[in-house]
Backbone of each chain as ProteinMPNN parsed JSONL, in Angstrom:
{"seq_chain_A": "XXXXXXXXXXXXXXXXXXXXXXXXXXXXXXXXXXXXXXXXXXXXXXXXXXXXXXXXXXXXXXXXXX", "coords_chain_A": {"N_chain_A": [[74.085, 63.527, 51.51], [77.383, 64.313, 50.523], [80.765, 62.921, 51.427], [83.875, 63.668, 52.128], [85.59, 62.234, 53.676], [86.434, 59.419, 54.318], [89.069, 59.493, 52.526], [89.982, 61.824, 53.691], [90.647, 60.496, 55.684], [92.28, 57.921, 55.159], [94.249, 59.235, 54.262], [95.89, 60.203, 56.154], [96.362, 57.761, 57.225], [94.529, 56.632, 59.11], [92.472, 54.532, 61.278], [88.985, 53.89, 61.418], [88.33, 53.497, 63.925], [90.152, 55.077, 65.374], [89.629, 58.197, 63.719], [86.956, 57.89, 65.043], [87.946, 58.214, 68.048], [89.247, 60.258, 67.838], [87.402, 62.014, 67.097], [85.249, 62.172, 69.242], [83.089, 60.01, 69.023], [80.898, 56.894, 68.14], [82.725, 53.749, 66.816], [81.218, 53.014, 65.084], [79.456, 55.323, 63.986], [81.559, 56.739, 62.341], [81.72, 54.65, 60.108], [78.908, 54.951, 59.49], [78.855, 57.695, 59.001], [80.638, 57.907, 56.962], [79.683, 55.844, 54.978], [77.488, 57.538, 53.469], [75.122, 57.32, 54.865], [74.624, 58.241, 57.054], [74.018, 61.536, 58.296], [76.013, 64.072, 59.67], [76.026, 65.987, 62.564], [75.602, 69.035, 62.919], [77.78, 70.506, 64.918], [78.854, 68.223, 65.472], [80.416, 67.984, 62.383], [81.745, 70.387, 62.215], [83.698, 69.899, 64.04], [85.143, 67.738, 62.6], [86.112, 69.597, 60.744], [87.722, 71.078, 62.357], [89.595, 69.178, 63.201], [91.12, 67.953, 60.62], [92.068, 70.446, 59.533], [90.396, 72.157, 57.624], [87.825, 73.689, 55.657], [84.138, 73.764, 56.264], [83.024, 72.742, 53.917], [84.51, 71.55, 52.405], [84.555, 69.157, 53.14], [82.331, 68.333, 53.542], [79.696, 67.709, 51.483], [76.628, 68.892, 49.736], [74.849, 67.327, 47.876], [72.736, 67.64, 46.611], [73.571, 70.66, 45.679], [75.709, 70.334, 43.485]], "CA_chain_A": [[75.247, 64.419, 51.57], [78.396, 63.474, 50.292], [81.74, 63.462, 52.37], [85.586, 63.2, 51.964], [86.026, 61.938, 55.625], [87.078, 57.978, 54.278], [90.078, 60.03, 51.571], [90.443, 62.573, 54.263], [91.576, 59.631, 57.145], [93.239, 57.389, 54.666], [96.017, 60.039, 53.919], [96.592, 60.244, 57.411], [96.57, 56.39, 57.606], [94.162, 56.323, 60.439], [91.684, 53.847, 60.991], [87.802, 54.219, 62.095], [88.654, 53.448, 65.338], [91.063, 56.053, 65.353], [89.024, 58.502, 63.686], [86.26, 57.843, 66.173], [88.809, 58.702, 69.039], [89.271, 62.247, 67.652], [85.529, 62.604, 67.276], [84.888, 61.312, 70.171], [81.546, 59.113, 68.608], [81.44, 55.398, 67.84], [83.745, 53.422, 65.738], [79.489, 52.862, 63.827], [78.993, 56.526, 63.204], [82.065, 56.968, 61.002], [81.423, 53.924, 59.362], [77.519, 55.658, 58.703], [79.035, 58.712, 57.767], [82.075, 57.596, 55.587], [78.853, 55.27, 53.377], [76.702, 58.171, 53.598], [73.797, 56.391, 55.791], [74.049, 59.153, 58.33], [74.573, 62.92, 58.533], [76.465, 64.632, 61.048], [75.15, 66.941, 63.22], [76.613, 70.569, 62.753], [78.974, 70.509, 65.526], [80.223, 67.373, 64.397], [80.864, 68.304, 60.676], [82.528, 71.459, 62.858], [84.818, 68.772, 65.213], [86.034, 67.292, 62.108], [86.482, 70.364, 60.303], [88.813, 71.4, 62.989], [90.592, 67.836, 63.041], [91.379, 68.253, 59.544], [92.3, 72.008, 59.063], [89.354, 72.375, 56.704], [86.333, 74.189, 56.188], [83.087, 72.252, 56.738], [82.337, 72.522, 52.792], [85.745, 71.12, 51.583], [84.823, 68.017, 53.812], [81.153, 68.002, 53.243], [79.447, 68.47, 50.192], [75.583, 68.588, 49.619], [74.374, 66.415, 46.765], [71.696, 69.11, 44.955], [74.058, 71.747, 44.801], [76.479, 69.912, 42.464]], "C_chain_A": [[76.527, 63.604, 51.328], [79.544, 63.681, 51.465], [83.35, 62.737, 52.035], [86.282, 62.688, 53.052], [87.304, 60.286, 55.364], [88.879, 58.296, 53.054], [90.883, 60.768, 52.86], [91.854, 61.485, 55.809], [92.51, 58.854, 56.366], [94.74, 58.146, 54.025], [96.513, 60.095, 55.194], [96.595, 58.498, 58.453], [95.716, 56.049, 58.827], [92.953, 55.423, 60.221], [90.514, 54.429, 61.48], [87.837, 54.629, 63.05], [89.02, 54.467, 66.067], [90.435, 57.603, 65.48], [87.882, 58.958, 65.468], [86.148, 58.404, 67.265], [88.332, 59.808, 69.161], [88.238, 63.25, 67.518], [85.185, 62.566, 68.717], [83.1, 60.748, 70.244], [82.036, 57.7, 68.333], [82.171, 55.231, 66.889], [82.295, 53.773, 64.31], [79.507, 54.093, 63.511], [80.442, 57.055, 62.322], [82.09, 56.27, 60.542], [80.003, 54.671, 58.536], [77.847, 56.396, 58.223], [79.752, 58.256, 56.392], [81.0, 56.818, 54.108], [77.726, 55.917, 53.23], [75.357, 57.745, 53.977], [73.65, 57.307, 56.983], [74.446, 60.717, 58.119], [74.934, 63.341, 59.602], [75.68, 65.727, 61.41], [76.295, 68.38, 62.7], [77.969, 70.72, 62.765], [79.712, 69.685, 65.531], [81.038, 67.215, 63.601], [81.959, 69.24, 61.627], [83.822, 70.677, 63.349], [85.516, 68.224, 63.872], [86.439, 67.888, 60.977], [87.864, 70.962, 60.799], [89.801, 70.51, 62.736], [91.452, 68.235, 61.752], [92.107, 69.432, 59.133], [91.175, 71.834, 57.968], [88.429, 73.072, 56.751], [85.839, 72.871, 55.607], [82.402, 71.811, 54.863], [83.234, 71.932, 51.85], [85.708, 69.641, 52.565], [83.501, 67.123, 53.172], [80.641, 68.353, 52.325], [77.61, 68.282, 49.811], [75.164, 68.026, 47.971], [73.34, 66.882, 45.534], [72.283, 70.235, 44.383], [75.096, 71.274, 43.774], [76.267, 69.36, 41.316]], "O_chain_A": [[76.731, 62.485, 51.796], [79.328, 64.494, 52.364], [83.702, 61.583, 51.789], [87.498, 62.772, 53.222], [88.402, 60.065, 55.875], [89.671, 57.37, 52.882], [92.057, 60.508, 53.124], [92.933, 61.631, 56.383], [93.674, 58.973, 56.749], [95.797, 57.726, 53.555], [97.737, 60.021, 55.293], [96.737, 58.207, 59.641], [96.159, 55.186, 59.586], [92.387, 55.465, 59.128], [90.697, 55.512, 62.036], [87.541, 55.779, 63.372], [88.5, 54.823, 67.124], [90.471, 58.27, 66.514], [87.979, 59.755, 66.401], [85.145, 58.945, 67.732], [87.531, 60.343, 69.927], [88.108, 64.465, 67.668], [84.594, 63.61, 68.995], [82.229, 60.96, 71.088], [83.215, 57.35, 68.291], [82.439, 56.125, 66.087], [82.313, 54.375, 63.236], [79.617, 54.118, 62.285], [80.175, 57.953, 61.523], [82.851, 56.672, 59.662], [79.973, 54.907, 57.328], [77.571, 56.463, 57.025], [79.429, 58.292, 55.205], [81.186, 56.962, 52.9], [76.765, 55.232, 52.879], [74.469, 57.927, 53.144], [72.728, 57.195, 57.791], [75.563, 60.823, 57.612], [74.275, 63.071, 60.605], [74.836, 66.291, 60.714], [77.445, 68.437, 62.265], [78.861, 70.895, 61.935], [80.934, 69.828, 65.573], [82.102, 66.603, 63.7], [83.078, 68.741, 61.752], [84.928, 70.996, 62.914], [86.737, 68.245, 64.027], [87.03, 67.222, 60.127], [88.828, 71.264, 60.094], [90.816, 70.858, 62.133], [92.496, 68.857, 61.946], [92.879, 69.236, 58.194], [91.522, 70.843, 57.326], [87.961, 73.268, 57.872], [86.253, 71.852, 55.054], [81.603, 70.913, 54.599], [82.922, 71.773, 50.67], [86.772, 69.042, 52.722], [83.436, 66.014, 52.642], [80.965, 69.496, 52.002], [77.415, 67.093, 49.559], [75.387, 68.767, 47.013], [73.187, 66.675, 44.331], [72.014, 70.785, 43.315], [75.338, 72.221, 43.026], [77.213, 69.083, 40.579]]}, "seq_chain_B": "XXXXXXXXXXXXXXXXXXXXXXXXXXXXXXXXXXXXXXXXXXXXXXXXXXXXXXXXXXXXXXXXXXXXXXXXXXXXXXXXXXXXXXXXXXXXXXXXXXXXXXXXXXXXXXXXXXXXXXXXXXXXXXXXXXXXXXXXXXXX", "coords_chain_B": {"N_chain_B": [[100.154, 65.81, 66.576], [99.129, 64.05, 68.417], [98.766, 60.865, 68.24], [95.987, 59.178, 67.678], [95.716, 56.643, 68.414], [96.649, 56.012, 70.707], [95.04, 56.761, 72.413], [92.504, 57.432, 75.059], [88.754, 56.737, 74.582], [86.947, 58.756, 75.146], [83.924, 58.709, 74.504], [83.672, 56.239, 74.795], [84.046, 55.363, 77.472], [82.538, 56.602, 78.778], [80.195, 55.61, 77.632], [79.814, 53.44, 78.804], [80.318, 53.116, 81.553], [77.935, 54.516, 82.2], [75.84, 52.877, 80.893], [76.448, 50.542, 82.469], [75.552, 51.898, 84.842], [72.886, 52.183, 84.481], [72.182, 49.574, 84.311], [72.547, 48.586, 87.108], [70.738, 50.292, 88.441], [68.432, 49.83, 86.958], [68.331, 46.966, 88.308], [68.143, 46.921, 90.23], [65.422, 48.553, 90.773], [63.691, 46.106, 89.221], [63.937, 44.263, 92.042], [63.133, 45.404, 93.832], [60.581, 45.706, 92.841], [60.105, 43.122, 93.022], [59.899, 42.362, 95.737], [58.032, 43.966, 96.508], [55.58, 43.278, 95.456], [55.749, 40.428, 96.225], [56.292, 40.008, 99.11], [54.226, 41.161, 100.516], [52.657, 39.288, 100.394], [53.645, 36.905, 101.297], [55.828, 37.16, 103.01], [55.099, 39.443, 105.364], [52.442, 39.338, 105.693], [50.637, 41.434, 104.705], [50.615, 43.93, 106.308], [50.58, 47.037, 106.633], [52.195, 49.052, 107.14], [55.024, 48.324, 106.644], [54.173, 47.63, 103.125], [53.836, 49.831, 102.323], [55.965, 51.26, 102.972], [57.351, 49.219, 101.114], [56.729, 49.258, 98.831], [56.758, 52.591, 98.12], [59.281, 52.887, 98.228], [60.117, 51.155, 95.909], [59.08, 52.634, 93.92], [60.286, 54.777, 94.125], [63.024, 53.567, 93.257], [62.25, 53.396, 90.717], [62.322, 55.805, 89.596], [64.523, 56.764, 89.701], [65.862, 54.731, 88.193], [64.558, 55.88, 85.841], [65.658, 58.514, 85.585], [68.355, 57.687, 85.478], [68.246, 56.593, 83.085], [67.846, 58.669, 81.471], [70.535, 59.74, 81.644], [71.735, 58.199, 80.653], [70.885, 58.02, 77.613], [71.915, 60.492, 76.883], [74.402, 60.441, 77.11], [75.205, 58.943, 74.697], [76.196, 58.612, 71.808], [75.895, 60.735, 68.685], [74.597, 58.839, 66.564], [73.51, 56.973, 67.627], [71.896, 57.691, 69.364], [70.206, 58.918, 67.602], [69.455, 56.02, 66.934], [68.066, 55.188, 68.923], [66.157, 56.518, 69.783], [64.2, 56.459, 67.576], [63.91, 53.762, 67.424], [62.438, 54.109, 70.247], [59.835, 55.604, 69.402], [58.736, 54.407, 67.863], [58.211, 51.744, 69.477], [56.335, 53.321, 71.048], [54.054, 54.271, 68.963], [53.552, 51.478, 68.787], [52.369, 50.642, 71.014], [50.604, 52.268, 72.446], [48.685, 52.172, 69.699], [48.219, 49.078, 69.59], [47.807, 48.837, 72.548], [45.784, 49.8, 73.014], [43.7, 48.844, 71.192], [43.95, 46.207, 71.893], [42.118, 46.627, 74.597], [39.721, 47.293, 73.525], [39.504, 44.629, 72.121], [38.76, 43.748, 74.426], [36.29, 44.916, 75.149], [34.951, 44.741, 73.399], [34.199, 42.211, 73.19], [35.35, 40.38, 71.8], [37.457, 38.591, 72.432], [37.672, 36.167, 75.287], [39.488, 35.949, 77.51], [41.098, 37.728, 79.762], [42.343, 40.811, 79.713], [46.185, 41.812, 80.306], [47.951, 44.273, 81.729], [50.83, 43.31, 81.826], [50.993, 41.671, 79.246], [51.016, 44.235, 78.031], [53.4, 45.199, 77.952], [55.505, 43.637, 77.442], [54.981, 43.197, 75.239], [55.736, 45.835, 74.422], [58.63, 45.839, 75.087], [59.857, 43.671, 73.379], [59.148, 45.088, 71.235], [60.597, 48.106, 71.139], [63.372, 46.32, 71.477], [63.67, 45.023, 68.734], [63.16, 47.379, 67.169], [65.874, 48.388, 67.751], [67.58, 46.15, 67.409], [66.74, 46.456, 64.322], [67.625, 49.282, 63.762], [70.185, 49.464, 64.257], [71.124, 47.248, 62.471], [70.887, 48.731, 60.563], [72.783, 50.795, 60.079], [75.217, 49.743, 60.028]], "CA_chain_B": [[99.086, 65.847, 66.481], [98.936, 62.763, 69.212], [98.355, 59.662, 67.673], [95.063, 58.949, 68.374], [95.406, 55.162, 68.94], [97.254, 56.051, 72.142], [94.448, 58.131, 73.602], [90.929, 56.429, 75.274], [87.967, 57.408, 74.276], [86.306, 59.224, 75.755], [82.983, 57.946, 74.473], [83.159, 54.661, 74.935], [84.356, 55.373, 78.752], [81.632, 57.036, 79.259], [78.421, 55.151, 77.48], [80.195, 51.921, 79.538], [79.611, 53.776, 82.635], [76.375, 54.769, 82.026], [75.165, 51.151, 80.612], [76.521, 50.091, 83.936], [74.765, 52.253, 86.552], [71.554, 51.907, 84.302], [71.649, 48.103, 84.935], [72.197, 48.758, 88.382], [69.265, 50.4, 88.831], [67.488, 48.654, 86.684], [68.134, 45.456, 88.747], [67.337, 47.318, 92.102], [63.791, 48.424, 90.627], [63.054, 44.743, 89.585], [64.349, 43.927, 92.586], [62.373, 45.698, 95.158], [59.357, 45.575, 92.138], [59.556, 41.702, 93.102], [59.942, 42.487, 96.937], [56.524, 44.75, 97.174], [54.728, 42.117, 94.806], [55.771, 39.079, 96.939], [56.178, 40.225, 100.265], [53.125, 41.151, 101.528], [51.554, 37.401, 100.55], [54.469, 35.759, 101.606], [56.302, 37.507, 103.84], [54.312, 40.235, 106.417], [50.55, 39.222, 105.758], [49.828, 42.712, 104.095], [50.594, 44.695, 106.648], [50.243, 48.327, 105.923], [53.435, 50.171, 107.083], [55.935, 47.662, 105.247], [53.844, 47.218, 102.46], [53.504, 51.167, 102.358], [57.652, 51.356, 102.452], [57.981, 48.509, 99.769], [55.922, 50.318, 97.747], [57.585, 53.558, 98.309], [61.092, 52.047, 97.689], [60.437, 50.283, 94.072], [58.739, 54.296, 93.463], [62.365, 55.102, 94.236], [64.081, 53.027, 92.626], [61.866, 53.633, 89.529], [62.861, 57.364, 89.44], [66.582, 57.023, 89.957], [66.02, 54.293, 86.575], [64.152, 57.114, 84.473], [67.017, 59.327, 85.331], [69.709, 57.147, 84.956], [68.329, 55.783, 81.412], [67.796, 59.814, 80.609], [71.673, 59.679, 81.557], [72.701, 57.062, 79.154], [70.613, 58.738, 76.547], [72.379, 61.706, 76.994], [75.865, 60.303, 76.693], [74.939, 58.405, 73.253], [76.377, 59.621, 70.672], [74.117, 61.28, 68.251], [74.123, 58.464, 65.611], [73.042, 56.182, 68.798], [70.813, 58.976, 70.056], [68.886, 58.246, 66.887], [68.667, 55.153, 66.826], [67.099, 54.725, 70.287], [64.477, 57.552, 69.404], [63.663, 55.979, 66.891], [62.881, 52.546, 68.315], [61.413, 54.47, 71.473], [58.866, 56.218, 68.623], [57.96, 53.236, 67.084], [57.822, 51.301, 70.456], [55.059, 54.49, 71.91], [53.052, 54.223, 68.6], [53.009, 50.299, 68.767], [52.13, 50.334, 72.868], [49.432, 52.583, 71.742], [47.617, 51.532, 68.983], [48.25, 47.671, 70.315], [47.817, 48.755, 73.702], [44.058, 50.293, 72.997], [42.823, 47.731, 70.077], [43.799, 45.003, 72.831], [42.005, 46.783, 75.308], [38.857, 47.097, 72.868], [39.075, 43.523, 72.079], [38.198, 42.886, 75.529], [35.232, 45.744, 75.291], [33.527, 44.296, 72.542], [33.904, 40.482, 73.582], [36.012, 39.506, 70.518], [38.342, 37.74, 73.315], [37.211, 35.806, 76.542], [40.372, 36.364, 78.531], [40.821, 39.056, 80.372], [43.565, 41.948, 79.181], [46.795, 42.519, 81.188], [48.701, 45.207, 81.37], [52.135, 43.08, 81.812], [51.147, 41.836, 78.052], [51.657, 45.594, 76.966], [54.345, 45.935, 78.406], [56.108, 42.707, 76.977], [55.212, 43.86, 73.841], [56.316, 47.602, 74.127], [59.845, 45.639, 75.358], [59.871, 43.342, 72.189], [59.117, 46.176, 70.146], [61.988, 48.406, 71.531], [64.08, 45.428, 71.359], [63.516, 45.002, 67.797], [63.752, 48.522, 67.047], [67.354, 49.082, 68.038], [68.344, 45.912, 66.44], [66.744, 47.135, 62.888], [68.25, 50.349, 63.812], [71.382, 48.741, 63.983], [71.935, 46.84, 61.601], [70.739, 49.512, 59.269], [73.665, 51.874, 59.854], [76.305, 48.934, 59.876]], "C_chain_B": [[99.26, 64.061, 67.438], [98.54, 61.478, 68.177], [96.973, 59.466, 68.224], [94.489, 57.385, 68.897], [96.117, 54.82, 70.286], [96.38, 56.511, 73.243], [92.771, 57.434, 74.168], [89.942, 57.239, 75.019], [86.835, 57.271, 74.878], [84.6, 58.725, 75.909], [82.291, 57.008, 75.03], [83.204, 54.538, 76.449], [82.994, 56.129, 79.832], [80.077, 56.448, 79.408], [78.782, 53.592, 78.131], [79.826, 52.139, 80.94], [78.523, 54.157, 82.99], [75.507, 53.879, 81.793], [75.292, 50.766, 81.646], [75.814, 50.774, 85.067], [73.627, 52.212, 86.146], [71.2, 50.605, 84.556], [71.682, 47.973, 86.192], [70.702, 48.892, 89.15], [68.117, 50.04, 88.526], [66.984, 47.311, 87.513], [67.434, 46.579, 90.298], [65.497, 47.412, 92.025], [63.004, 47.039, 90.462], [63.066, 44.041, 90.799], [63.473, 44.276, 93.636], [60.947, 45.906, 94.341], [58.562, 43.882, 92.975], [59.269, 41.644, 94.981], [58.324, 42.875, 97.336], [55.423, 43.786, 96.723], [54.671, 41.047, 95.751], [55.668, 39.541, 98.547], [55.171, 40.754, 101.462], [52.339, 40.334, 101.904], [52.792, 36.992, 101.422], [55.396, 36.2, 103.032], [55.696, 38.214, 105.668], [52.855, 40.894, 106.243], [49.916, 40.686, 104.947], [49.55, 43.694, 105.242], [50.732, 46.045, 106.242], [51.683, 49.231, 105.901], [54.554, 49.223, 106.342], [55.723, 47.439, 104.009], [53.807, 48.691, 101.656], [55.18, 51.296, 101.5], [57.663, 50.818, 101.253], [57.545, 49.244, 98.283], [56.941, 51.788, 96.79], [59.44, 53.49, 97.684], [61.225, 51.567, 95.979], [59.753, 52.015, 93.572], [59.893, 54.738, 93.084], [63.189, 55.241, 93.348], [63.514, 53.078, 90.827], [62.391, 54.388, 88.677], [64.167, 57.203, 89.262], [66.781, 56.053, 88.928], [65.968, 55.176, 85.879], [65.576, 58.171, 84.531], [68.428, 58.707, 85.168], [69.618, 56.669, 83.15], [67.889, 57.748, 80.39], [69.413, 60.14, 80.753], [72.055, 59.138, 80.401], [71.83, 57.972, 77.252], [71.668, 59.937, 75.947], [73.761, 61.37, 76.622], [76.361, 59.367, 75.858], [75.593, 59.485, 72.758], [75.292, 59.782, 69.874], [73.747, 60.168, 67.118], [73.334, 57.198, 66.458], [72.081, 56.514, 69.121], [69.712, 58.47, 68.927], [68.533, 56.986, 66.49], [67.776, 54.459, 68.175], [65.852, 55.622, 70.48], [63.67, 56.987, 68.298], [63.068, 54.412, 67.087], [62.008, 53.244, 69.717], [60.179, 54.964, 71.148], [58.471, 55.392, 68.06], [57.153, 51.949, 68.149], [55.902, 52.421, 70.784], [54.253, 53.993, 70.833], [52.681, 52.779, 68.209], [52.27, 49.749, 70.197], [50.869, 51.35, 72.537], [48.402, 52.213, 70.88], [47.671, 49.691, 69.309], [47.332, 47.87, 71.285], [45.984, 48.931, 73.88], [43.374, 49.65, 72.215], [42.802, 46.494, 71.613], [42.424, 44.95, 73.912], [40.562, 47.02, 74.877], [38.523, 45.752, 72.251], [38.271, 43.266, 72.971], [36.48, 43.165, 75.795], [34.146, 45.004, 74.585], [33.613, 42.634, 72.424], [34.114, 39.71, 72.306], [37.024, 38.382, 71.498], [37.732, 37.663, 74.628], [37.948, 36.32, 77.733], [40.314, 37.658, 78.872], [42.608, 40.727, 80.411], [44.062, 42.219, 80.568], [47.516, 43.629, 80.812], [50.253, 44.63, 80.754], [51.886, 42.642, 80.024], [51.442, 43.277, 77.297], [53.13, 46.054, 77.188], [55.196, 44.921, 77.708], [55.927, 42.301, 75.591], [55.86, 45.026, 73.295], [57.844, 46.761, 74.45], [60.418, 45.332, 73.869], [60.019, 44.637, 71.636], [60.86, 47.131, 69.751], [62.758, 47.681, 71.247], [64.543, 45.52, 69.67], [63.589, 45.832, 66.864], [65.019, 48.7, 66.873], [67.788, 47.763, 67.345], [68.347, 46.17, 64.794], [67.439, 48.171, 62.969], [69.997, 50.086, 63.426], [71.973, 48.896, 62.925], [71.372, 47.835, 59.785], [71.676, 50.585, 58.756], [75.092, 50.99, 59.889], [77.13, 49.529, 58.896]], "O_chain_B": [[99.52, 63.042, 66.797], [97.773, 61.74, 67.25], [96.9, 59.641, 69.44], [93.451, 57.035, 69.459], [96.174, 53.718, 70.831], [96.632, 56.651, 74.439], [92.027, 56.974, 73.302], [90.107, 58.448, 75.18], [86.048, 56.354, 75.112], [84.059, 58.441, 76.978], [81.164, 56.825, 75.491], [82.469, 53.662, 76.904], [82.71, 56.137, 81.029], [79.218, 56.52, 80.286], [78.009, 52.659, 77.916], [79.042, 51.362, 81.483], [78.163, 54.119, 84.167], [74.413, 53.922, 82.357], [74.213, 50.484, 82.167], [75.544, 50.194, 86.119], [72.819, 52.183, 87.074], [70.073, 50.35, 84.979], [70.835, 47.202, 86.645], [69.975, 48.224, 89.885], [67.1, 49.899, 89.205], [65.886, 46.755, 87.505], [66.416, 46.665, 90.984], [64.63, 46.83, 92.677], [62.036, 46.718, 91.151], [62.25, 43.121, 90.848], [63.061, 43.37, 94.359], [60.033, 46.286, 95.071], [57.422, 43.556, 93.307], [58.426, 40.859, 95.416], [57.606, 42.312, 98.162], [54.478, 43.503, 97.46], [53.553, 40.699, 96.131], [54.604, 39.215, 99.073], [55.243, 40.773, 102.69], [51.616, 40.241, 102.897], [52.432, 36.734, 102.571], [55.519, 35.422, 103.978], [55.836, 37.668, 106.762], [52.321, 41.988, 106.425], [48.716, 40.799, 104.695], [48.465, 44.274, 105.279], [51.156, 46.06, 105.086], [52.135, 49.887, 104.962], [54.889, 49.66, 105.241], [56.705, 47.053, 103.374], [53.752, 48.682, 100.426], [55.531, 51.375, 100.322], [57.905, 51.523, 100.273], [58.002, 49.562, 97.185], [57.454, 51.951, 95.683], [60.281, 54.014, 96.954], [62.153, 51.644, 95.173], [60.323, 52.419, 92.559], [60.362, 55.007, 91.978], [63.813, 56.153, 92.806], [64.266, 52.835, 89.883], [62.812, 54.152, 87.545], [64.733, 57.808, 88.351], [67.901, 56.198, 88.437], [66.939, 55.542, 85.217], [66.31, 58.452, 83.583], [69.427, 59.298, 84.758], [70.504, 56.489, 82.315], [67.73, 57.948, 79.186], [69.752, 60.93, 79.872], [72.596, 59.615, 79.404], [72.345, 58.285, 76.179], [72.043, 60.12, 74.789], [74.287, 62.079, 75.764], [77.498, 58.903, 75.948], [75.634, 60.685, 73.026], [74.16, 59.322, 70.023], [72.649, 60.363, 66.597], [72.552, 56.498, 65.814], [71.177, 55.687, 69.24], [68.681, 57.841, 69.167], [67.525, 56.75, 65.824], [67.057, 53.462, 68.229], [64.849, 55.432, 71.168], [62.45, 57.145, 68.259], [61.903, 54.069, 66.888], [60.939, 52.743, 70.065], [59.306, 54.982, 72.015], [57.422, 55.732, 67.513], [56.085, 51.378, 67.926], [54.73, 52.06, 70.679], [53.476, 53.145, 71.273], [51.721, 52.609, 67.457], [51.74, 48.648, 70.351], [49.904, 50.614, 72.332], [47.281, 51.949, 71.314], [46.567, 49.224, 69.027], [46.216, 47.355, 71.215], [45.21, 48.347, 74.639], [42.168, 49.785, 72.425], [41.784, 46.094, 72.179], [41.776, 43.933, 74.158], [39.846, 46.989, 75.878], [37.372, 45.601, 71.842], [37.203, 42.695, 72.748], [35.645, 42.4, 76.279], [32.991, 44.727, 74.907], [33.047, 41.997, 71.535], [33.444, 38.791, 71.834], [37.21, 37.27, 71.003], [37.296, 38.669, 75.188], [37.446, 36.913, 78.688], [39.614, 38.538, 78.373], [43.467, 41.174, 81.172], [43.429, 42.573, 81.563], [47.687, 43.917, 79.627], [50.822, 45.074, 79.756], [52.635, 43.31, 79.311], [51.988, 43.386, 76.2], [53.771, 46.993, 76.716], [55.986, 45.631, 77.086], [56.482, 41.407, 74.952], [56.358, 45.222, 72.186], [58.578, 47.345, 73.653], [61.111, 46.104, 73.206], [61.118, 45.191, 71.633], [61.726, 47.036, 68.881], [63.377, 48.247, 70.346], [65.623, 46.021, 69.359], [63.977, 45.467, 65.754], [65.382, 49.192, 65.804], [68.557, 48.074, 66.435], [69.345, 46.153, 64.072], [68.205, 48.174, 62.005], [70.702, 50.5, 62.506], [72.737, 49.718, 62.419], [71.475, 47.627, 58.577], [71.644, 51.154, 57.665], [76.118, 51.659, 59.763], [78.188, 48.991, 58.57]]}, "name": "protein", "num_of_chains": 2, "seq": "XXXXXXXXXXXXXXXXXXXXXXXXXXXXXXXXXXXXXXXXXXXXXXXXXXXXXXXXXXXXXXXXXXXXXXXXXXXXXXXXXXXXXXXXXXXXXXXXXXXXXXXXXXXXXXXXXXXXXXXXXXXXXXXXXXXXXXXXXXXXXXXXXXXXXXXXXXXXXXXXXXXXXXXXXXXXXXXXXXXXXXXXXXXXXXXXXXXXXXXXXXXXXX"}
């Protein structure tokens, strides 16, 4: 699955760490997501759908349908 | 929108807390594990009602581990979550098929010595061990 999460934080200048915070998951799981090595769970994709103002398909993008 | 490098997280405040009262109890179970083991040679001859308690006590302190390490599970995050299921699933089917070939060595007198348990268990650790650091360093 692809994801705009590492575009999405660098406009808002924030780091992993940061990130992370607002998730509240490790600094490691947005590192996994951001090099696509992990998928989020639902309500995660959801948590940083909210963060964002976004929907979850303008963040996340599945890799067969494109 | 708060800065979020001002704000603690929550996470980490939590699976630090939880790492900590699981070593707690961890150490108490080894702790009164080594008490019921030693103390009936060494201490009160194998008497029955202290030996009964010590017993009883590392039982205890077993239980109040399993639920403290189903705590810390629980307040993993989920990319954590899988990687400790995933060494705990690779651990079970290496403590298994190990655990019962070993235990068939001994059956069919391919090995003289005599099979312990603490070897399965100091393999199922290894294993685990080894697990979570491949796990690791695979999501780096």
């Amino acid at each position: 699955m692809k994801n705009r999460l590492k575009v999405l934080r660098a406009e808002r200048d924030w780091t992993q760490a940061q990130l992370a915070i607002e998730l509240d998951v490790s600094r490691q799981t947005i590192n996994a997501i951001e090099t696509g090595k992990f998928d989020p769970s639902l309500p995660l994709a959801f948590k940083a759908a909210r963060l964002f103002g976004l929907a979850i398909e303008d963040i996340f993008q599945d890799e067969t349908s494109s | 929108m708060n800065n979020p490098a001002t704000r603690p997280n929550n996470w980490a405040t939590t699976n630090k807390r939880n790492t900590v009262r699981l070593g707690y109890w961890t150490l108490a179970w080894v702790a009164t594990m080594a008490v019921a083991t030693f103390g009936p040679r060494y201490s009160w001859d194998f008497a029955t009602v202290p030996t009964i308690l010590a017993f009883l006590v590392n039982l205890g302190m077993g239980f109040g581990m399993i639920v403290a390490n189903g705590r810390y599970l629980q307040g993993l995050d989920e990319l954590h979550k899988k990687i400790f299921l995933d060494a705990g699933a690779f651990t079970l089917g290496v403590g298994l098929v190990c655990g019962l070939g070993y235990e068939l060595l001994e059956n069919i007198k391919l090995i003289s010595f005599e099979t312990e348990i603490s070897h399965l268990v100091v393999l199922m650790c290894l294993t685990f061990l080894a697990g979570m650091i491949f796990g690791h360093r695979r999501y780096q």
